[in-house]
C-alpha positions as CSV (number, residue, x, y, z in Angstrom):
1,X,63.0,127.1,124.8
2,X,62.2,123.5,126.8
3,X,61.9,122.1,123.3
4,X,65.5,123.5,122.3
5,X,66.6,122.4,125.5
6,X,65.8,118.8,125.1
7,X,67.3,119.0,121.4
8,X,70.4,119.5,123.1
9,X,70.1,117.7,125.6
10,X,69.4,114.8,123.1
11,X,73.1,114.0,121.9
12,X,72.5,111.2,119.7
13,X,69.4,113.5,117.4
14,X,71.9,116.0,118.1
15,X,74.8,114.4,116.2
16,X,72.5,112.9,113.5
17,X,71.2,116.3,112.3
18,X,74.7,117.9,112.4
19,X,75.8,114.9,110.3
20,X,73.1,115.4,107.7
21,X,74.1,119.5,107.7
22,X,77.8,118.4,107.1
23,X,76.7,115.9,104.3
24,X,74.3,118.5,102.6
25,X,77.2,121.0,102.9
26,X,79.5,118.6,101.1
27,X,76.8,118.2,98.5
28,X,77.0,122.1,97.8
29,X,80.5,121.9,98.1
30,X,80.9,118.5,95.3
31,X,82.7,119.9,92.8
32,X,85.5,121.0,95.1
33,X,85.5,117.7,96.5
34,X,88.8,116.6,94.6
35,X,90.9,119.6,96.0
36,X,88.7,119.1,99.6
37,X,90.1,114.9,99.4
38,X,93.9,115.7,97.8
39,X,94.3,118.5,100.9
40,X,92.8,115.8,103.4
41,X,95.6,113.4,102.0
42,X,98.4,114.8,102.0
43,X,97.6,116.5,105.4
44,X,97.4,113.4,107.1
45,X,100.0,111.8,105.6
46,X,102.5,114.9,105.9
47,X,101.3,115.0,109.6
48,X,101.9,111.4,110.1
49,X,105.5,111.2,108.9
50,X,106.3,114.4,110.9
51,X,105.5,112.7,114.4
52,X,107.3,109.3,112.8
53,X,110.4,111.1,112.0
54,X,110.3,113.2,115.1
55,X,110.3,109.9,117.6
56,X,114.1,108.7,116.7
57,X,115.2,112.5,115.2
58,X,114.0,115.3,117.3
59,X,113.9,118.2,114.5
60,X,111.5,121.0,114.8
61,X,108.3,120.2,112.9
62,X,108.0,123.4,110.6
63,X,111.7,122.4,109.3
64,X,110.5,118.9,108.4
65,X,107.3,119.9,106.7
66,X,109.7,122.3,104.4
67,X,111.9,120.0,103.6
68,X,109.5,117.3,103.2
69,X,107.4,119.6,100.7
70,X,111.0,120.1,98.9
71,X,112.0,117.0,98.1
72,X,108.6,115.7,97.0
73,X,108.1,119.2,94.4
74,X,112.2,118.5,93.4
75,X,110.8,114.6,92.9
76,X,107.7,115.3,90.6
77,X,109.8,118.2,88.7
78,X,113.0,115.6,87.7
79,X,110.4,113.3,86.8
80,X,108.9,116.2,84.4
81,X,112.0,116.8,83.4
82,X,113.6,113.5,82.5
83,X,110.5,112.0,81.3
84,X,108.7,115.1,79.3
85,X,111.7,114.8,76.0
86,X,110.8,110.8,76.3
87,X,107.6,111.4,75.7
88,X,107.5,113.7,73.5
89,X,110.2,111.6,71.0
90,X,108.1,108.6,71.7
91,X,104.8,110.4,70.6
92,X,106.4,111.9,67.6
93,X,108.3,108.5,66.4
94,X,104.2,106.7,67.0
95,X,102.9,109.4,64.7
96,X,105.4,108.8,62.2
97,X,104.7,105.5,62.0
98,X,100.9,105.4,61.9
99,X,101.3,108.0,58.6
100,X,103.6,105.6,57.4
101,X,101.8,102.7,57.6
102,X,98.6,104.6,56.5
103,X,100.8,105.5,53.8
104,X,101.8,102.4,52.7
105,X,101.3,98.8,55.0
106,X,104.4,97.2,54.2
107,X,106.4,100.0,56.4
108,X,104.6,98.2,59.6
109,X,107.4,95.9,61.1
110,X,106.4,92.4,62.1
111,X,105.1,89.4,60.9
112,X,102.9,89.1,57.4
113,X,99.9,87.6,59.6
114,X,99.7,91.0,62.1
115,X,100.5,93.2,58.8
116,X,97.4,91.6,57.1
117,X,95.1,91.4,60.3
118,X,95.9,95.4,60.7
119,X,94.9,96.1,57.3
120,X,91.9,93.9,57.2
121,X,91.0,96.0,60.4
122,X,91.6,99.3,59.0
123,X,89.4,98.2,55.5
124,X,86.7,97.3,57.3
125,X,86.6,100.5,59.9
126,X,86.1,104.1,59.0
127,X,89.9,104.7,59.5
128,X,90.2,108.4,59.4
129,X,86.6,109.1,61.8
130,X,88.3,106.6,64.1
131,X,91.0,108.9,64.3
132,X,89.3,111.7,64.5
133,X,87.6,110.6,67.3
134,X,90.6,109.5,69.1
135,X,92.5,112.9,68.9
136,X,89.3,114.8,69.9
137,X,89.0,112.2,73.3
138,X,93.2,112.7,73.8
139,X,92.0,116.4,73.9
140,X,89.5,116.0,76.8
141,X,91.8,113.7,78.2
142,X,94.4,116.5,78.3
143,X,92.3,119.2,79.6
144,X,91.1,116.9,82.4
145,X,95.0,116.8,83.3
146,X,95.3,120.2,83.3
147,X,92.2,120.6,85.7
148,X,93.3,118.0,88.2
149,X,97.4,119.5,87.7
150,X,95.5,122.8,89.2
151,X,93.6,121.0,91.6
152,X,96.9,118.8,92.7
153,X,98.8,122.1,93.0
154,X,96.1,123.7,95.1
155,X,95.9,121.4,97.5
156,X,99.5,121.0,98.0
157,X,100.1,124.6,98.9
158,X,96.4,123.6,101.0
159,X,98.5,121.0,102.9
160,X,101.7,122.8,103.3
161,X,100.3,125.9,105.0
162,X,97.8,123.2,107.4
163,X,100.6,121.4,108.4
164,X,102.8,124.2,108.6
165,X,100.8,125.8,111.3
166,X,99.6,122.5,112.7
167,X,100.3,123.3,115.7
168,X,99.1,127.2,116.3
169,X,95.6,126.0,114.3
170,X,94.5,123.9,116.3
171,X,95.2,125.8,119.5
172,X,92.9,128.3,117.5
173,X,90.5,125.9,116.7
174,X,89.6,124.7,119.7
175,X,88.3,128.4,120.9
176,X,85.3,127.2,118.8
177,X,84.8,124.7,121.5
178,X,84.0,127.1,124.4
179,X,82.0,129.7,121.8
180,X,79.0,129.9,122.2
181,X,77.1,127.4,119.8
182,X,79.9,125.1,120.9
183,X,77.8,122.3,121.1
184,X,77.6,122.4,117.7
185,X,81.5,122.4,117.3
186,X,82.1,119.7,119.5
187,X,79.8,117.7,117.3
188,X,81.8,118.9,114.3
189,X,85.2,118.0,116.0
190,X,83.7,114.5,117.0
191,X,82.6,113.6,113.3
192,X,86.1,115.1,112.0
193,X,88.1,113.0,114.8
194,X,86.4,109.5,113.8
195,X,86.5,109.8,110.5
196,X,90.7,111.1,110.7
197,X,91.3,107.8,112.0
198,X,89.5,105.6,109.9
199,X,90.6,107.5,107.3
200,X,94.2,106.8,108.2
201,X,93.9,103.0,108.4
202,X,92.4,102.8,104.8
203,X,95.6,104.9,103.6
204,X,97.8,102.7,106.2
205,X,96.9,99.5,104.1
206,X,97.0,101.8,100.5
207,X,100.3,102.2,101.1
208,X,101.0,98.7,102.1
209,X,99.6,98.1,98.8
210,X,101.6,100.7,96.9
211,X,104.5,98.6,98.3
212,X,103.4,95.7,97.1
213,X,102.9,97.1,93.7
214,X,105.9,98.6,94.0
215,X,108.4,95.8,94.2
216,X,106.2,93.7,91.9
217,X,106.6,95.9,88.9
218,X,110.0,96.6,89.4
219,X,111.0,93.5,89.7
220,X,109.4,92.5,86.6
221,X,110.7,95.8,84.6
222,X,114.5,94.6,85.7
223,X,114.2,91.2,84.5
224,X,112.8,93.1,80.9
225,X,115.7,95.1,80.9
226,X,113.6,98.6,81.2
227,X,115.9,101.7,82.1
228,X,115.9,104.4,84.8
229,X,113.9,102.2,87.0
230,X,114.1,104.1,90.0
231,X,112.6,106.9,88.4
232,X,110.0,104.4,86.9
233,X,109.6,102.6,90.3
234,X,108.7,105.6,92.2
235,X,106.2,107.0,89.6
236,X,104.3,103.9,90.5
237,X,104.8,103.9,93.9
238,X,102.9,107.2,94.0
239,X,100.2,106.4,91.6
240,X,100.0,103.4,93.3
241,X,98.7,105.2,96.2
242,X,95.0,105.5,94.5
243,X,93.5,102.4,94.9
244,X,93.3,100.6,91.9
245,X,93.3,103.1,89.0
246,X,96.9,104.4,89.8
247,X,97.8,101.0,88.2
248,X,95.6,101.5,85.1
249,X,96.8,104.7,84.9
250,X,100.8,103.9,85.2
251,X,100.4,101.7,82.2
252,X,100.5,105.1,79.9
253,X,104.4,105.9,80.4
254,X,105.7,102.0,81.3
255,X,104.3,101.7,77.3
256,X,105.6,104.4,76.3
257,X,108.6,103.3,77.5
258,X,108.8,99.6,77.0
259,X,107.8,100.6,73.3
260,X,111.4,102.4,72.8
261,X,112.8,99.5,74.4
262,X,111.6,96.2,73.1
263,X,108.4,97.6,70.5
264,X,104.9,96.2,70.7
265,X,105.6,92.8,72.4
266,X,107.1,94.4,75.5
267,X,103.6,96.6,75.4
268,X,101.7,93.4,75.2
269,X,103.9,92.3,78.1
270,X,103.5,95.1,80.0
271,X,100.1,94.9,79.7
272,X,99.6,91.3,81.2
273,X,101.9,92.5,83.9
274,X,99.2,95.4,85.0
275,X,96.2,93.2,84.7
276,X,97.8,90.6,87.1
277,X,98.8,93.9,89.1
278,X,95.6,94.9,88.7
279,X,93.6,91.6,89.7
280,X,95.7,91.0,93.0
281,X,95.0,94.7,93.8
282,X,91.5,94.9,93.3
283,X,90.4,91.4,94.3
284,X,92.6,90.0,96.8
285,X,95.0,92.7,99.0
286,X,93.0,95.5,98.7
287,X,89.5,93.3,100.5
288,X,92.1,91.6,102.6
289,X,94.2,94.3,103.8
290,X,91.1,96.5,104.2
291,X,89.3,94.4,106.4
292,X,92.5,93.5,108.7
293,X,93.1,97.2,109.1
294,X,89.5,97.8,110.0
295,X,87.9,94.7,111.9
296,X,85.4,94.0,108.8
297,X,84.4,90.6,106.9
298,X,86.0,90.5,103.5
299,X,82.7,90.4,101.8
300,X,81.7,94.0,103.7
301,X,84.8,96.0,102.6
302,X,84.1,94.2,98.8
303,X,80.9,95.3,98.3
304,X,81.8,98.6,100.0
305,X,84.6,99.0,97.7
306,X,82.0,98.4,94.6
307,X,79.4,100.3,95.6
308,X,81.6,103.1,96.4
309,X,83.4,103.0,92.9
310,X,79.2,102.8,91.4
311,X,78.6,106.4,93.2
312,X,81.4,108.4,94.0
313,X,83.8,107.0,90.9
314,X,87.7,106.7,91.5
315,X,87.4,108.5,94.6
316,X,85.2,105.5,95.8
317,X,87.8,103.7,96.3
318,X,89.6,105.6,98.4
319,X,86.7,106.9,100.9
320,X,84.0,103.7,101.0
321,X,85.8,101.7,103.2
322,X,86.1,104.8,105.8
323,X,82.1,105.8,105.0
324,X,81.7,102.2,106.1
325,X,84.2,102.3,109.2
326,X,82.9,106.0,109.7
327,X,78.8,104.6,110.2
328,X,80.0,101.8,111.8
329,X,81.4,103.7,114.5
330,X,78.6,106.1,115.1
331,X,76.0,103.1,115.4
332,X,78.1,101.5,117.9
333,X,78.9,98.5,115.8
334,X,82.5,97.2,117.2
335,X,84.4,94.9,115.3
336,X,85.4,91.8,117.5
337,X,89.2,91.7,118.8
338,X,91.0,89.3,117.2
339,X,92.4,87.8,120.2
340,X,89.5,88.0,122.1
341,X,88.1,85.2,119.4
342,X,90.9,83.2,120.3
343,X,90.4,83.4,124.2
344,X,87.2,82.1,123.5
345,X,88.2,79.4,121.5
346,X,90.9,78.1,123.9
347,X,88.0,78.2,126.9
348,X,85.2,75.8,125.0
């Protein structure tokens, strides 16, 4: 019992080897861990609009969670709605024309030079396996949407019913504090607490970024003449929100759309227009506004931000830069105040 004693006596081993139990559980737990990150999201960021709206309008929470969760499910279904015939139409009119044109290469439209380097292209490649091949990756593709759709759904009602009883939970919760392995808890709740708020200065700049993106692209879709841009601009807004593939993966219905409006050169243009989105995101704000947020060299959150995509993926991007800031905090290592720096300046 002395040697259990000094284990607990021992905070700091004491925290390390809860930390490693919470990581191995995770492990276990891995294949949930896109419902576990989606419920932690929109969690916070429910919770976090609650108490903004409730400093200037004093509305009781569980009303504003309801109607918060009803105008973002009304959002996503109109955007279904109005976009699902577009897409659809749009699909159906490409098909057409690749049969067409497989058919017979003078129904392409366009110059003589891209009519010949399209049918030099298709002479030299096994047309029909290429095609094969690409319906039989749109099919993963689509059964990947329909897993995440499940997972997205999930976690939403997840969210809801958190914040919902936000307030009755945690007065719960904390009897786990005074049970009786509450040391363990209170290790659990310390980990949980440092990581909630770096957590929530990484999504403070993404949405910064989102805005940024935001205004860009809508900008440039208004001076192409694109349509229904609000519904356009908010669909980016919100894909926006994952760091740097949102962008990538917007580009699928702004083609779609820019093909009905000005063909394959507003594609190409649209195009260019992501990859410039895409370079500022990845390579300048996102480093930038990452380290600001978080006291940390450019150079830190960068390589975080790579080695994170390496191992965890898209989700990498989200959750490095709060691994780091999350490490960081437990070793002690605090970033330097800003204005402290400049105290110190104005004294030598």
């Amino acid at each position: 019992m002395k040697l259990w004693d000094k284990f607990l006596a021992n905070v700091k081993l004491r925290r390390w080897c809860v930390l490693i139990f919470i990581i191995f559980v995770l492990y276990l737990m891995r294949s949930m861990m896109s419902m576990l990150l989606l419920t932690f999201i929109f969690s916070l960021l429910v919770t976090k609009w609650v108490g903004f709206v409730r400093r200037y309008i004093k509305i009781p929470a569980p009303i504003l969670v309801i109607l918060t969760y009803l105008l973002f499910i009304a959002g996503v279904v109109s955007a279904v709605a109005i976009y699902s015939p577009v897409i659809y139409d749009q699909a159906v009119t490409a098909s057409k024309h690749i049969i067409d044109f497989y058919e017979d290469p003078n129904n392409l439209h366009g110059t003589t030079q891209i009519k010949d380097m399209i049918v030099q292209f298709i002479h030299r490649s096994n047309f029909l396996s290429e095609v094969k091949g690409s319906f039989s990756i749109i099919l993963q593709y689509v059964s990947s949407v329909g897993q995440m759709g499940v997972t997205f759904f999930l976690s939403l009602i997840l969210s809801f019913f958190f914040t919902l009883e936000e307030k009755s939970m945690g007065e719960f919760s904390k009897r786990f504090l005074d049970a009786e392995f509450s040391w363990f808890f209170q290790d659990v709740y310390y980990f949980a607490k440092t990581f909630t708020k770096t957590f929530g200065v990484v999504l403070e700049a993404q949405f910064l970024i989102a805005l940024f993106n935001t205004i860009f692209t809508t900008l440039i879709m208004a001076f192409m003449g694109i349509p229904q841009l609000v519904i356009l601009s908010i669909m980016i807004f919100f894909l926006s929100l994952v760091p740097v593939a949102g962008v990538i993966i917007s580009l699928v219905p702004l083609s779609i759309v820019g093909y009905s409006v000005g063909g394959f050169k507003y594609i190409i243009y649209l195009i260019i227009m992501i990859a410039v989105v895409h370079f500022l995101e990845a390579y300048i704000l996102n480093p930038k506004l990452m380290s600001s947020r978080t006291e940390l060299p450019i150079f830190y959150t960068f390589c975080a931000l790579l080695i994170g995509e390496e191992i965890f993926g898209t989700w990498g991007l989200i959750v490095s830069v709060p691994i780091l800031a999350f490490f960081l905090e437990i070793l002690g290592v605090k970033g330097e105040n800003k204005k402290a720096i400049n105290i110190k300046r104005i004294v030598k």
